[in-house]
C-alpha positions as CSV (number, residue, x, y, z in Angstrom):
1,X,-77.1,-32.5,-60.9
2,X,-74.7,-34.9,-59.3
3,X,-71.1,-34.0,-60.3
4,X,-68.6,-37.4,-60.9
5,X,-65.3,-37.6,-61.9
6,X,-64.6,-41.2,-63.3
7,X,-61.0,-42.9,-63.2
8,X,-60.4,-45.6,-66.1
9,X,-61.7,-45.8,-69.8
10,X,-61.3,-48.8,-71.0
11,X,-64.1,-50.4,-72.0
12,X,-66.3,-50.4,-69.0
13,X,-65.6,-46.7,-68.5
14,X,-66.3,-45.9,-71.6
15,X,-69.7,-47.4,-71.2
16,X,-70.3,-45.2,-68.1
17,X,-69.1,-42.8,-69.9
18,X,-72.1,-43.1,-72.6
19,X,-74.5,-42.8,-69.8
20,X,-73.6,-40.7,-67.2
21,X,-73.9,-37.9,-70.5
22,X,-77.4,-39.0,-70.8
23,X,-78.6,-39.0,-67.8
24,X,-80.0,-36.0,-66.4
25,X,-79.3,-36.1,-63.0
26,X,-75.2,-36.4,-63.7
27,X,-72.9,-34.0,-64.8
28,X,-69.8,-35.7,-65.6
29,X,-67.0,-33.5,-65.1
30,X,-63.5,-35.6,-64.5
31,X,-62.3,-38.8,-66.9
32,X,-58.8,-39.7,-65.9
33,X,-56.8,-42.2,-67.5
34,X,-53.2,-42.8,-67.8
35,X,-53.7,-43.5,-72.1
36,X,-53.0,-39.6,-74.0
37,X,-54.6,-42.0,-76.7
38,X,-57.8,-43.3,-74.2
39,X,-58.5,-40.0,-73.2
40,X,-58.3,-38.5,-77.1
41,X,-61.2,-41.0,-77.7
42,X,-63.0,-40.0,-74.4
43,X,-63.0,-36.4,-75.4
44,X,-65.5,-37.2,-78.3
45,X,-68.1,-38.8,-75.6
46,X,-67.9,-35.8,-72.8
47,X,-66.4,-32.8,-74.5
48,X,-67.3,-30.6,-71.5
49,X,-65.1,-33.1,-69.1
50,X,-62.2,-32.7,-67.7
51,X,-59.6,-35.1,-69.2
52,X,-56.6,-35.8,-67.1
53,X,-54.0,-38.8,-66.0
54,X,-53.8,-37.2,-62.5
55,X,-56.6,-38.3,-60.1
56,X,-55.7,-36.4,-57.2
57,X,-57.9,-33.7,-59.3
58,X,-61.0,-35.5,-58.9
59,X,-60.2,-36.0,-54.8
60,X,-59.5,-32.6,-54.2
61,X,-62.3,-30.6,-56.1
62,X,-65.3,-29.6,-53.5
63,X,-67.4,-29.8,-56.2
64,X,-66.9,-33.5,-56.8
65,X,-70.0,-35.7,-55.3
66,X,-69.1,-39.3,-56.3
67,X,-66.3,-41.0,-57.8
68,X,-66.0,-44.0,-60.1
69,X,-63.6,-46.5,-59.7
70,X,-63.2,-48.6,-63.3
71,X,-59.9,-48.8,-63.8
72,X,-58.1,-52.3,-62.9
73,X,-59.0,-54.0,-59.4
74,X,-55.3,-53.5,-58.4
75,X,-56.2,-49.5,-57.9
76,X,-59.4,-49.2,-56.2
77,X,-58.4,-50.2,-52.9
78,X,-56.5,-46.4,-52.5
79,X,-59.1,-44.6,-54.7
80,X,-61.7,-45.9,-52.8
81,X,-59.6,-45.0,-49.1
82,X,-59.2,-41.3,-50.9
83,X,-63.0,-41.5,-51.2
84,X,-63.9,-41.9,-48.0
85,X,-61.2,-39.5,-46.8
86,X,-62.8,-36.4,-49.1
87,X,-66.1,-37.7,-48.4
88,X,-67.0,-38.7,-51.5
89,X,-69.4,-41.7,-53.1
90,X,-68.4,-44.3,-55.0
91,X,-69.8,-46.5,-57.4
92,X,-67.5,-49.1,-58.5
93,X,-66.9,-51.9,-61.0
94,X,-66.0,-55.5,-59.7
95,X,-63.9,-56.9,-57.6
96,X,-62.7,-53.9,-55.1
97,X,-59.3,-55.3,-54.7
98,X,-56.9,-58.0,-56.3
99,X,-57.2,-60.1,-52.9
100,X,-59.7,-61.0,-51.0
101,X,-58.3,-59.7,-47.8
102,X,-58.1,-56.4,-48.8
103,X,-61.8,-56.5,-50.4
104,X,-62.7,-57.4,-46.3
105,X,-60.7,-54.5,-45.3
106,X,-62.7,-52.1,-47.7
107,X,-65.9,-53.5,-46.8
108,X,-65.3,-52.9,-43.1
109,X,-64.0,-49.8,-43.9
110,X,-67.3,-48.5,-45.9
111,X,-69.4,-49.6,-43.0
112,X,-67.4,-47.4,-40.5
113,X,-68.5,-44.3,-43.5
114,X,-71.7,-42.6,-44.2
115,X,-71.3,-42.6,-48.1
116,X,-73.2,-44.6,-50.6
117,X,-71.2,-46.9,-52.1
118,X,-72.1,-49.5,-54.9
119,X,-70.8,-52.4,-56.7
120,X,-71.8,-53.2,-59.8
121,X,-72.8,-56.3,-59.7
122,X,-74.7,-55.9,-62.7
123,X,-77.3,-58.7,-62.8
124,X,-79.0,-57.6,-60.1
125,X,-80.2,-54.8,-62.0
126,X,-81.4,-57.2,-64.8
127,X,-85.3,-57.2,-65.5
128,X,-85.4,-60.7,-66.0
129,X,-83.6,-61.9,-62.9
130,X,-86.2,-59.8,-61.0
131,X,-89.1,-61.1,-62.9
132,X,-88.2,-64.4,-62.0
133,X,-87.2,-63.7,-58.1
134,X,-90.9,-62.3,-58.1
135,X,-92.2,-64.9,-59.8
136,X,-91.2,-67.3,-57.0
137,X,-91.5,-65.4,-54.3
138,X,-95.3,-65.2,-55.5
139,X,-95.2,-69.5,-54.5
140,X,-95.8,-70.1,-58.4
141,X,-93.1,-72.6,-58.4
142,X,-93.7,-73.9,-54.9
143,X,-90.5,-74.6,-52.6
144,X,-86.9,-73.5,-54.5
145,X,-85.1,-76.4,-54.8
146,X,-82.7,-76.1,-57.4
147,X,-81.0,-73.0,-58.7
148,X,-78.2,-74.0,-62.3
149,X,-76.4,-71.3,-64.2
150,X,-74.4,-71.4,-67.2
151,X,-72.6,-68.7,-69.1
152,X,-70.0,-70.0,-71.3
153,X,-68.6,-68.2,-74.5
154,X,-66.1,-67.7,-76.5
155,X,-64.7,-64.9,-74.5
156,X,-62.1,-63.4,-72.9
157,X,-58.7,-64.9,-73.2
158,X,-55.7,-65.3,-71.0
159,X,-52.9,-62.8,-72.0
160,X,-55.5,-59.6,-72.8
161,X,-56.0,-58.0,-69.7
162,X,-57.7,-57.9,-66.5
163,X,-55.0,-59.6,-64.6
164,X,-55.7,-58.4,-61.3
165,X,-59.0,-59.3,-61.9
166,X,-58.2,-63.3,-61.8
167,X,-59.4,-65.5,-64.0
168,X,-62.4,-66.0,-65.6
169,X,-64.1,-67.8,-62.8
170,X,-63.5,-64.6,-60.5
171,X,-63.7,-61.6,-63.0
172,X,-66.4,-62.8,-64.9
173,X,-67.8,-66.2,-62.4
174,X,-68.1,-64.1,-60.0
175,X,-71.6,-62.2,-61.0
176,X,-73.3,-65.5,-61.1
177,X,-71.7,-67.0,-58.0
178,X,-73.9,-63.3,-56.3
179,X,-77.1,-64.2,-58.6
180,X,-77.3,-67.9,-57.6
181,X,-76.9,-66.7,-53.6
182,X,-79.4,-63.6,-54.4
183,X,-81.8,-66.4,-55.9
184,X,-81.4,-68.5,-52.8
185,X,-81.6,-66.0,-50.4
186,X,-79.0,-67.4,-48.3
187,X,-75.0,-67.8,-47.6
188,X,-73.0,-70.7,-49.4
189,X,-72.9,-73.9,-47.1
190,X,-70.7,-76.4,-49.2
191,X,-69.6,-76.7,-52.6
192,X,-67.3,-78.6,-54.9
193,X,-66.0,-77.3,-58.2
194,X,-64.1,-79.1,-61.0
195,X,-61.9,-76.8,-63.6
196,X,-60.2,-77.9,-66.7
197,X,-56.9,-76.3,-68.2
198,X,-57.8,-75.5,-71.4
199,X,-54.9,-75.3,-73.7
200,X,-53.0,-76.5,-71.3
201,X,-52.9,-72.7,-69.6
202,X,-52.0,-72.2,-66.5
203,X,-55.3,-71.4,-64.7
204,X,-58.7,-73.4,-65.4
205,X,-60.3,-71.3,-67.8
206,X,-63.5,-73.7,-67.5
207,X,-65.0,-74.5,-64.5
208,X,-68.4,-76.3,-62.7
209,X,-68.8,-75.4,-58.8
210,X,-71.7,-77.3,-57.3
211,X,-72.9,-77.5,-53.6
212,X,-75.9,-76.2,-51.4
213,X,-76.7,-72.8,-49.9
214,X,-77.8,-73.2,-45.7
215,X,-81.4,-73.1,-46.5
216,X,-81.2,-76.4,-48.0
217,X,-81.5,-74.7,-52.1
218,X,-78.6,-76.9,-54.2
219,X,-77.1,-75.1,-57.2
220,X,-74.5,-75.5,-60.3
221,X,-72.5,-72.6,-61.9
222,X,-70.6,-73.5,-65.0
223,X,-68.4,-70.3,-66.7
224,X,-66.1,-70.6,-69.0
225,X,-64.7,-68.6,-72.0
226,X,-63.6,-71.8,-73.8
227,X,-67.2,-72.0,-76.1
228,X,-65.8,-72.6,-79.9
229,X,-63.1,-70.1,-80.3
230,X,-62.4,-71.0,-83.7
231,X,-66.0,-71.8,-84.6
232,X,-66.8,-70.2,-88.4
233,X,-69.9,-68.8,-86.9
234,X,-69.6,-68.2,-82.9
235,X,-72.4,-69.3,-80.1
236,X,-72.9,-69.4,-76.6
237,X,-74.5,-71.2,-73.9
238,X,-75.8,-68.7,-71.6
239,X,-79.0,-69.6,-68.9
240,X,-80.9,-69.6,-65.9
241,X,-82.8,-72.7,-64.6
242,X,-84.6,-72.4,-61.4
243,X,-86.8,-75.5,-60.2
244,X,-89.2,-75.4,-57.8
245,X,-91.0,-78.5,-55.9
246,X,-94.4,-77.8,-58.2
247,X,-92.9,-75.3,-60.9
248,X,-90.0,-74.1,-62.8
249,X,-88.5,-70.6,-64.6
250,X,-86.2,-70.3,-67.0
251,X,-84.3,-67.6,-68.8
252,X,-82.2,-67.6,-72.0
253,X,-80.6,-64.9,-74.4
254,X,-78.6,-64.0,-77.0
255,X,-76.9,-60.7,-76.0
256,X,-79.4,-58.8,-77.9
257,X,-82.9,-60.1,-76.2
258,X,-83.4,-62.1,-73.0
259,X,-86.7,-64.5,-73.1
260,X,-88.2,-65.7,-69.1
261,X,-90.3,-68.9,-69.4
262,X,-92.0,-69.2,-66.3
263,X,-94.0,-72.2,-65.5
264,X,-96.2,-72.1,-62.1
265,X,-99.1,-73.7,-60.6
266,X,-101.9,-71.6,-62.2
267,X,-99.6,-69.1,-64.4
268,X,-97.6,-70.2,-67.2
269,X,-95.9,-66.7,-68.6
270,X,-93.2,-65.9,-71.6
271,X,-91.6,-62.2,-71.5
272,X,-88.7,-61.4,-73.9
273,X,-87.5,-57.7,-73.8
274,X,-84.0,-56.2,-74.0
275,X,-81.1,-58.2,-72.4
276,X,-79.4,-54.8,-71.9
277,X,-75.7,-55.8,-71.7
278,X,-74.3,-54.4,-68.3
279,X,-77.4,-52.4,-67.3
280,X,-75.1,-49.5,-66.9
281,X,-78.1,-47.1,-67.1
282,X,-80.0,-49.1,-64.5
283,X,-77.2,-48.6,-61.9
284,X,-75.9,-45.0,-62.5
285,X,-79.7,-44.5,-61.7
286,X,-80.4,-46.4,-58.8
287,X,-77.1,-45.0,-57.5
288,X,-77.8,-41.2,-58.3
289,X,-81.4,-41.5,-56.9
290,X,-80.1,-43.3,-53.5
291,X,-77.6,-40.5,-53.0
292,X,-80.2,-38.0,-52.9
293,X,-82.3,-40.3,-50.9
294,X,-79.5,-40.6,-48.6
295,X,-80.5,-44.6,-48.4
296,X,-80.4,-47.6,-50.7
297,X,-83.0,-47.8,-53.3
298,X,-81.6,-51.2,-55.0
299,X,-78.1,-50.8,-55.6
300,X,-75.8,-54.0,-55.1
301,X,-73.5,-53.7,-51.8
302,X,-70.0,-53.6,-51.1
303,X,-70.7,-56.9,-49.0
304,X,-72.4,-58.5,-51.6
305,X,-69.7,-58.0,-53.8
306,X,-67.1,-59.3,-51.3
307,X,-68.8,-62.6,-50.6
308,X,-69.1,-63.1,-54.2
309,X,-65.3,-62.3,-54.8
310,X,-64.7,-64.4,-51.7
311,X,-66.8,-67.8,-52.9
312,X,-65.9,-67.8,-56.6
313,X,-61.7,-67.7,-55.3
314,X,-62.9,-70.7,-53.3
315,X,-64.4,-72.5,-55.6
316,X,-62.2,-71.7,-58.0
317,X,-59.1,-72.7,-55.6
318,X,-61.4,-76.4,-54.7
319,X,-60.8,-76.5,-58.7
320,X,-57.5,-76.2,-58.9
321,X,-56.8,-78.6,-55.8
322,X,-59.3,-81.3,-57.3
323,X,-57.0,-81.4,-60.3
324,X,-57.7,-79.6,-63.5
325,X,-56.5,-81.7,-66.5
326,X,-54.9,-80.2,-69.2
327,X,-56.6,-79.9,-72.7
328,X,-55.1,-78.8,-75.9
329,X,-51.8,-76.8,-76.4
330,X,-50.5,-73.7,-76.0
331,X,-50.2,-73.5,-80.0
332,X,-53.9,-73.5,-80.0
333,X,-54.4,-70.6,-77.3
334,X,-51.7,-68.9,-79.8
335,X,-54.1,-69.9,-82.9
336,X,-57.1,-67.9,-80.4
337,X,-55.0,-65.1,-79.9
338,X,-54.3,-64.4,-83.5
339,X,-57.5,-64.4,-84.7
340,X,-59.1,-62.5,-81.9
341,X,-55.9,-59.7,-82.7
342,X,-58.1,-59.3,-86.3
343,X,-61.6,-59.9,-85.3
344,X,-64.0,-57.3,-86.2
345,X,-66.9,-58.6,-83.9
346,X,-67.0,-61.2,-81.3
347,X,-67.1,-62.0,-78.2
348,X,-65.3,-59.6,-75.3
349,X,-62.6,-58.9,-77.8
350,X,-59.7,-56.6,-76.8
351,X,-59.7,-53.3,-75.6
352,X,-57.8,-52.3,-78.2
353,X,-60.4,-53.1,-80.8
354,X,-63.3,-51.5,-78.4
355,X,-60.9,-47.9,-78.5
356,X,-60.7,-48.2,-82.2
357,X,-64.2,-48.1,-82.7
358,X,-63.7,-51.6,-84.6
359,X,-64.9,-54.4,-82.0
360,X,-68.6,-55.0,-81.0
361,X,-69.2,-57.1,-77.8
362,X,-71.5,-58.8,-77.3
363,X,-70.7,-60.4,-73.9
């Protein structure tokens, strides 16, 4: 067994939490988090852990194979440099730093190590993303041509959290920004985005980025966590559309159950199987099994995770300089707020619901 110490459990830790206790080839003996509260509630998930607000204990123990890093972007720069230093891997959640200079810095610094260190960037552990990358590597579609993404709901809203993060369009844009580059298989070449200031907030809490990739593929991302709020029964709008110059694939879901429609030259094919929420499972595996491979079996890079970070702040910047207009009021935001304070299920609904055991969320 691999032994990991894990810094942060809020909701994402929590979730690694979950599996690294599964999975055989862990033994999780570190959760850190500055909360007395978080860590009571960690205590019932890894009883055998360590729980502690100090992380210096996870550097300094021998023992220690790989750290995660899930605590807010602001802090991983310096637990990742202590990883490196007490040659340690790291598996990490998204972005690595709260500027995009520093994220280079990281990256550059990784490269100079022989450790494995992962990102997750969780779609590219995603069944259906694959399927359909094979699918049109197999020339079923013919030439890619076009590659649109959307993935708006009624999510996460300014004022609960993730701050260092950015806003939507970087902490959550961000993953499909990476799966529309890993569909094209090729760097950005131009874009142009256009944002809109929902309830007259200060950031663009919607945005559509369009432009081509250096190979010639064009693409569209919209994100957004502006999809009917107040709505009596909530909905999303969440898809892949790739289109081909003789074929097309297409992927929908609903949280619960992802469905590929894949239209080719001499194969039509429908597959629906678990969406899998953050594939959390996927990439604690893949990581584990590269360590002791001592090379990478599919885990997403450091650099991929950079450019990613990089692009959707540039896009999300050509937004802001292209003029978001203002929608709605701030008394509406407030109205958001206030429900989302009471909601028992929903849509990335605060951590302070997740802890209590009360919130379910589904994106």
């Amino acid at each position: 067994m691999l032994k990991i110490g894990i810094i942060g459990f809020g909701r994402m830790g929590r979730l690694y939490a979950e599996e690294f206790v599964k999975n055989p080839l862990w033994e999780l003996a570190y959760i850190c988090d500055t909360c007395t509260e978080v860590r009571k509630a960690a205590a019932d998930i890894a009883p055998a852990a360590v729980f502690t607000d100090n992380e210096d204990l996870l550097f300094d123990d021998p023992d220690v194979q790989a750290v995660g890093l899930f605590a807010l972007a602001d802090s991983r720069p310096a637990q990742l440099y202590k990883a490196l230093k007490t040659g340690k891997h790291v598996l990490a959640e998204k972005p690595l730093a709260d500027n995009v200079r520093t994220e280079w810095e990281l990256a550059e610094a990784v490269k100079q190590s022989n450790l494995t260190v992962a990102v997750n960037m969780f779609n590219r552990n995603a069944w259906y993303h694959q399927t359909i990358i094979d699918f049109i590597r197999s020339g079923e579609i013919g030439e890619l041509a076009i590659i649109r993404i959307a993935h708006m709901t009624p999510g996460h809203m300014p004022q609960e959290g993730h701050g260092p993060e950015g806003p939507c369009f970087h902490d959550c844009g961000m993953h499909y920004v990476d799966v529309a580059r890993w569909y094209a298989g090729s760097d950005f070449d131009t874009y142009h985005a256009q944002g809109v200031r929902m309830w007259s907030y200060d950031d663009p809490w919607w945005i559509q980025a369009h432009g081509t990739f250096k190979n010639g593929v064009v693409f569209d991302i919209t994100q957004g966590f502006v999809y009917g709020h107040m709505a009596e029964k909530q909905t999303h709008n969440c898809y892949v559309d790739i289109i081909g110059t003789k074929g097309i694939a297409r992927m929908t879901h609903d949280f619960k159950t992802a469905t590929v429609e894949m239209h080719g030259v001499t194969q039509t094919i429908v597959k629906t199987d678990g969406f899998k929420d953050k594939k959390v499972d996927i990439m604690i595996d893949v990581f584990a099994r590269s360590i002791l491979a001592g090379r990478n079996l599919g885990y997403p890079t450091v650099e991929d995770s950079v450019i990613a970070s990089d692009m959707a702040w540039k896009m999300f910047d050509d937004a802001v300089k292209n003029g978001a207009p203002c929608i709605g009021s701030p008394d509406d935001m407030e109205e958001i707020l206030r429900r989302r304070r009471t909601m028992k299920q929903g849509y990335g609904l605060p951590l302070w619901e997740v802890i209590n055991g009360a919130g379910k969320n589904p994106s």
